[in-house]
N, C-alpha and C positions, 0 to 999 in steps of 0.2 A: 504494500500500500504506500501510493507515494502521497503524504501529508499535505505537503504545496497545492499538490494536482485536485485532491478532494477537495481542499479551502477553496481554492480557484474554481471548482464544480459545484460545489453547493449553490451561487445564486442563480446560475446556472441550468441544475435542476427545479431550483425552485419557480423557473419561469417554463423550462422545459416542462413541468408536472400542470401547466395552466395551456399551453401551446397545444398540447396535444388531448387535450379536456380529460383528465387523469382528477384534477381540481376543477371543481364547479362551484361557484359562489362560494369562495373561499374553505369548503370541505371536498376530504376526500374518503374514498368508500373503506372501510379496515381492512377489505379484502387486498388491497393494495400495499398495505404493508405486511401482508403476510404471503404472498406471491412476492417479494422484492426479497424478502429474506430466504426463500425458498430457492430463486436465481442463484443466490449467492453459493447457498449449500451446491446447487445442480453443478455450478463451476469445478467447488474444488472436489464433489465427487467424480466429476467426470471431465467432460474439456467446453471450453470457450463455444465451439461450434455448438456444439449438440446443443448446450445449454441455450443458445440461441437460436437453433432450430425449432428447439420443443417450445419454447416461450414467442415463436414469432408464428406459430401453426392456430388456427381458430382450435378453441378446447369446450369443454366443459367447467371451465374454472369457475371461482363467484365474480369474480370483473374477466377485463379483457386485457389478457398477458399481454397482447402487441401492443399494445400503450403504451406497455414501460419499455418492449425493445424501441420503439419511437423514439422515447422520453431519452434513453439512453444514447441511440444515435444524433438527434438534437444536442447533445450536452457535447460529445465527442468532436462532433464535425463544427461547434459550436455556429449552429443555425437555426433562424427563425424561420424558414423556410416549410413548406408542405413536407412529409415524409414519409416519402413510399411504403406498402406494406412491410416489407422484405426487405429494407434498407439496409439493416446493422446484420444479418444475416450476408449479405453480397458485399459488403465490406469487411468482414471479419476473414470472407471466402478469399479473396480478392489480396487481403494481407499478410493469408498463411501461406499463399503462393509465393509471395515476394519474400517468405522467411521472416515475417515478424511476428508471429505466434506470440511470442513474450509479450512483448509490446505493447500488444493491443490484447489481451489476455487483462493484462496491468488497468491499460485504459475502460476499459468496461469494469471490471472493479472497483474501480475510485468512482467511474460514474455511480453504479450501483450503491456505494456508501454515502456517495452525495444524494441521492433520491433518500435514501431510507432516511437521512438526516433532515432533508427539508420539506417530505411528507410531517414533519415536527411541529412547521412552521404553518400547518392547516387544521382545522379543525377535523378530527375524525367521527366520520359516521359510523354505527353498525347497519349489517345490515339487518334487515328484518328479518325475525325469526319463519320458519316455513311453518304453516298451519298444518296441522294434519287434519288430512280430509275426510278418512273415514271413521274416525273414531268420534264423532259429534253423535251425542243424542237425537232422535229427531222424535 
């Protein structure tokens, strides 16, 4: 973890997590900090790619995992710009070619520590509990 690099990503994230509507009227969903922490885990048990593959795929999750690969490549490429489905995905592909694996391994990480820090900086919602439906009286 480069320290500088996280400092320097935090505000960062905290506009990337509003760019890509991750934040909506100043909250965001709890399910988002606990898929962000999950990213993290999926890295060091496995590799950059993958992690980035499975979290940039439409899921079953409680939000929408591509948000934060979004969130992530906004903070990286440090742009305000649209961003592709698939972006950090074809960038991560694209840099392991050219032999920087490390590098940007590194760089997604600090991203990812800046999100989970400046999801801080928002109000959290839960989400709603699921009703069960056939257990009601009638």
């Amino acid at each position: 973890m480069g320290k500088k690099r996280v400092d320097r990503y935090i505000p960062r994230a905290y506009e990337a997590l509003k760019q890509v509507e991750i934040a909506e009227n100043n909250t965001i969903q709890s399910g988002f900090r606990r898929q962000i922490a999950s990213f993290g885990a999926m890295i060091a048990m496995g590799s950059t790619l993958s992690a980035v593959a499975l979290f940039s795929a439409e899921n079953r999750a409680s939000v929408n995992r591509e948000k934060l690969m979004q969130a992530i490549y906004a903070i990286i490429m440090n742009t305000k710009d649209s961003i592709p489905k698939y972006a950090l995905f074809e960038y991560v592909s694209n840099e392991i070619k050219k032999g920087n694996e490390v590098e940007v391994a590194e760089m997604i990480k600090d991203a990812a520590i800046a999100i989970k820090l400046a999801i801080n900086l928002y109000e959290i919602k839960d989400e709603k509990p699921k009703k069960e439906e056939n257990n009601v009286a009638e």
